[in-house]
C-alpha positions in Angstrom: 0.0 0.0 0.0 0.8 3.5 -0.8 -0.5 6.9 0.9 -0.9 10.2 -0.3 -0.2 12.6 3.0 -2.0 15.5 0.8 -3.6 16.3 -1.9 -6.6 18.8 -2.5 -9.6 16.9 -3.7 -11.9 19.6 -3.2 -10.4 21.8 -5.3 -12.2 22.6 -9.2 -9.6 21.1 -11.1 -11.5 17.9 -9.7 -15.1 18.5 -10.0 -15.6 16.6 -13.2 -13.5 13.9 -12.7 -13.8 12.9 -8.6 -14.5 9.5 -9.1 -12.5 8.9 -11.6 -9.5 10.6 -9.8 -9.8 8.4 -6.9 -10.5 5.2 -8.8 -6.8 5.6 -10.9 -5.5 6.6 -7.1 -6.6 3.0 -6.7 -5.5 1.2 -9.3 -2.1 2.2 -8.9 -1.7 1.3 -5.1 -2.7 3.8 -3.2 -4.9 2.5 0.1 -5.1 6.0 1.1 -5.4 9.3 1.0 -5.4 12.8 3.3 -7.2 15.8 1.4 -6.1 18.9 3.0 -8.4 22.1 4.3 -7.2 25.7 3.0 -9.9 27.7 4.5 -12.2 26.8 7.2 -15.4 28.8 5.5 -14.4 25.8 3.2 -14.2 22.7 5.7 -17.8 21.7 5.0 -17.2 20.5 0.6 -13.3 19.1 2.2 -15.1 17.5 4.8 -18.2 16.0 2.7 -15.0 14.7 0.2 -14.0 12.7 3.0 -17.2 11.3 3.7 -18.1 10.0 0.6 -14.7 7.7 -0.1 -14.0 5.2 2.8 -10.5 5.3 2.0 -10.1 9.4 1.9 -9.3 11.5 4.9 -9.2 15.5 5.7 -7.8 18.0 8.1 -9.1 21.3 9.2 -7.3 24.7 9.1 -6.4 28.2 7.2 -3.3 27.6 4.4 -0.9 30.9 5.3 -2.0 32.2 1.7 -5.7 32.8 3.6 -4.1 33.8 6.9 -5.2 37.4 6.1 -8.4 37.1 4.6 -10.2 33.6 6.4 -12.4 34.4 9.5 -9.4 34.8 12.4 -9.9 31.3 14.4 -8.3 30.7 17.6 -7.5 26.6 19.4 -11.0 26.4 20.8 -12.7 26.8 17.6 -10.3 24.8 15.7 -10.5 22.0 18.2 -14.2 22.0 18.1 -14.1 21.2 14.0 -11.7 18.9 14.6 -14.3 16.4 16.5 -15.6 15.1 12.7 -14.7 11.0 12.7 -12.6 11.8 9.4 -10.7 14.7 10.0 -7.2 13.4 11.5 -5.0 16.0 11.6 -5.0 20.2 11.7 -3.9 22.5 8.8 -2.3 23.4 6.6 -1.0 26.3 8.5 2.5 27.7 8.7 5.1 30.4 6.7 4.7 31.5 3.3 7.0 34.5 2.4 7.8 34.0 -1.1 3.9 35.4 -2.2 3.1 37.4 1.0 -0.3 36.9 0.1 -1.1 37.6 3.6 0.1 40.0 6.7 3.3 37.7 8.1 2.0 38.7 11.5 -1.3 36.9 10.8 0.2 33.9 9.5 2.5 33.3 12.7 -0.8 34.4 14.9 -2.7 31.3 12.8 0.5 29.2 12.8 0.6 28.9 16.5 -3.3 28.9 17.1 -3.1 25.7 15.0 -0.2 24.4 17.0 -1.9 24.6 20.1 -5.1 22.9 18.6 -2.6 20.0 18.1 -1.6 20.1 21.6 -5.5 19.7 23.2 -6.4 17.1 20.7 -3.1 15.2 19.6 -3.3 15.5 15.8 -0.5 16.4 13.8 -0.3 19.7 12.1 0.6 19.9 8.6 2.8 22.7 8.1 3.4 24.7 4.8 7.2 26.6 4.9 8.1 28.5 1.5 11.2 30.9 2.2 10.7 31.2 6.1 13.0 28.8 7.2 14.2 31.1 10.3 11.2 32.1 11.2 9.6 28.3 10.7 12.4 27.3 13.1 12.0 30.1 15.6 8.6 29.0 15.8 9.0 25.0 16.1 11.0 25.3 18.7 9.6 28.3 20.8 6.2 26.4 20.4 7.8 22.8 21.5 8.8 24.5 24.7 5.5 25.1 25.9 4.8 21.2 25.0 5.4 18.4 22.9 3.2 18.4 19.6 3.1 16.2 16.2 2.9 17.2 12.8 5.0 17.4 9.6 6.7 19.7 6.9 4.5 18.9 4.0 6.0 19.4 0.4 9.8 19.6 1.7 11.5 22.3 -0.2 13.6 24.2 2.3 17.2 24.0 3.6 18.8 21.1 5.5 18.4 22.7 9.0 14.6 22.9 8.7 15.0 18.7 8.1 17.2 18.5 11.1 15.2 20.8 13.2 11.9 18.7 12.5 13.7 15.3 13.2 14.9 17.0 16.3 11.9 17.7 17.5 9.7 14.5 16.6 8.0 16.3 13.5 8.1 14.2 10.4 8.6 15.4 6.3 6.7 14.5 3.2 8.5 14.9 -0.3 6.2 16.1 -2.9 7.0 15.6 -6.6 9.6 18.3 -6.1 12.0 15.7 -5.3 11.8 14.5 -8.9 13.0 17.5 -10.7 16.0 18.1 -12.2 17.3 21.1 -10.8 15.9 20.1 -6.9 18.8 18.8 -5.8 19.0 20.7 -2.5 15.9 19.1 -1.5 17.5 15.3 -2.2 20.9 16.9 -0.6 18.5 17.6 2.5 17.1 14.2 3.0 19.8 12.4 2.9 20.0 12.3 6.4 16.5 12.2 7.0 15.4 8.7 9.0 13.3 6.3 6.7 11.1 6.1 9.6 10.0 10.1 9.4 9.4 10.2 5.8 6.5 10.4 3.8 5.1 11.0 0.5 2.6 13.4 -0.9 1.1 14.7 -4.2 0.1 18.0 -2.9 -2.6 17.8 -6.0 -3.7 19.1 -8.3 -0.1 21.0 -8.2 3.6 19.7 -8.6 3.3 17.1 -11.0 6.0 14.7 -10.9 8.9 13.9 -13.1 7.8 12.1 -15.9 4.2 14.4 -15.5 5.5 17.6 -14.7 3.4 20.2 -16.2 0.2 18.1 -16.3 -2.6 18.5 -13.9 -1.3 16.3 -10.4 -3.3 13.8 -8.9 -3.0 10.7 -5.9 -1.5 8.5 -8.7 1.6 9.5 -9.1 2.3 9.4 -5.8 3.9 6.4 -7.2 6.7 8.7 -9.0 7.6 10.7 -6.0 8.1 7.4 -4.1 10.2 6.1 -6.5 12.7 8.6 -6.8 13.1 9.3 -2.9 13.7 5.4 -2.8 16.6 6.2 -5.2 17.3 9.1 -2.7 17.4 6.9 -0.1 19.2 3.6 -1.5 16.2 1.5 -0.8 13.7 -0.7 -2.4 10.5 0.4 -3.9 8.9 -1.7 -1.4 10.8 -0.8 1.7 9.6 2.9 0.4 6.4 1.8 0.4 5.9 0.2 3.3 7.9 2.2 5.5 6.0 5.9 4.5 2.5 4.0 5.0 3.4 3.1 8.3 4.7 6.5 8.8 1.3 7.7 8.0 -0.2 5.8 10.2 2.2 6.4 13.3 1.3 9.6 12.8 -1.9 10.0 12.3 -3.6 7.9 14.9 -6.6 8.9 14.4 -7.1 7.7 11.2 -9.5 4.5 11.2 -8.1 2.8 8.4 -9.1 -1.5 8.2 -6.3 -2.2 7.5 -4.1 0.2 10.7 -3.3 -2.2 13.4 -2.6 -5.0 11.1 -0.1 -2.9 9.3 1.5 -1.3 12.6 1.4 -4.8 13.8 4.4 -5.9 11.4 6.0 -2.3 11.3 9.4 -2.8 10.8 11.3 0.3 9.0 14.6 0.3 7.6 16.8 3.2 8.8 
């Protein structure tokens, strides 16, 4: 089995094609997927995604891009949405200061509201980093100091340190089909070092189409082409790539209900 950590189902680019979308997700291997809230006046069509697939999960929570312009929403109200049996983890939320499409001060207020959500209910937070690494930092490790939390740095695309600093902490990263292209070497330089046993793999569709799809519109399948190429990153087989990021997933996110869970935790044994 294969998981997609995050993709964006509810987005347009997959009304006319839903079904078929997940059915290729499928066929290729996949056993589950994590479609990601952006905006919590939007939680109800991610939500009802969810719902109707028994193998597709959700989260809840403002992208930094919305930070600015989403209803401001503190712990307590981000906890309460958070109660739905599928959603299973809080975000995305973090740094984005490569578009500034929102006031950094309202991102870091939205950041930490979501980290502290995390702490009261135990689910991860997904976090979105694009040219914030300091800051990202700052934050991770101010925000561990008032307690322990979970989560992950979703679409890795950022400097070694922010790798380290999220191993450090107990945070895990998800490599997005930017570890297929050619000029991305940075990002397979930076997990090199990364543990087999915090990685995991993501589409972060519709966007970031992987090497040999780049350019076309993204979707769950080709997870399969990031997970190849950080296998080849990491000197392992396809199927100790496999296995290892699905039980990641699952370590992870405990709350997910998946049949198959225990079973699969059951026999974890990851390479390192």
């Amino acid at each position: 089995m294969l998981v997609d950590s995050h993709c964006h189902l509810d987005f347009p680019d997959f009304a006319e094609d839903l079904d078929g979308v997940v059915g290729r997700a499928r066929e290729a291997g996949l056993g589950a997927m994590l479609t990601i809230c952006t905006h919590v006046t939007k939680f109800d069509q991610v939500r009802a995604v969810a719902h109707r697939y028994p193998d597709v999960w959700c989260t809840v929570g403002i992208h930094p891009h919305e930070a600015g312009s989403e209803p401001e929403t503190d712990a307590a109200t981000l906890v309460l949405m958070a109660q739905d049996s599928k959603v299973i983890g809080l975000g995305e939320t973090g740094l984005d200061f490569f578009y500034d499409h929102a006031p950094r001060g309202e991102q870091e207020r939205a950041f930490r509201a979501h980290i502290e959500a995390g702490r009261q209910t135990g689910l991860p937070v997904v976090i979105h980093t694009r040219n914030a690494d300091d800051e990202t930092i700052k934050i991770l490790k101010e925000e561990h100091e008032k307690g322990p939390f979970s989560g992950l740095i979703h679409c890795f695309s950022s400097g070694k340190e922010v790798a380290d600093v999220a191993v450090e902490l107990g945070l895990y990263v998800s490599m997005s089909g930017i570890v297929t292209f050619p000029k991305a070497q940075s990002v397979r330089d930076a997990i090199a070092d990364v543990p087999l046993d915090r990685l995991l793999v993501e589409t972060d569709a519709p966007f970031l189409a992987p090497v040999p799809k780049r350019g076309k519109r993204n979707e769950p399948a080709l997870t399969v082409h990031t997970a190849t190429k950080v296998a080849e990153v990491k000197g392992v087989s396809k199927e100790a790539l496999w296995t290892a990021t699905t039980e990641n997933f699952f370590r992870l996110f405990t709350k997910c209900d998946h049949p198959d869970r225990e079973a699969i935790l059951a026999s974890s044994v990851v390479a390192r």
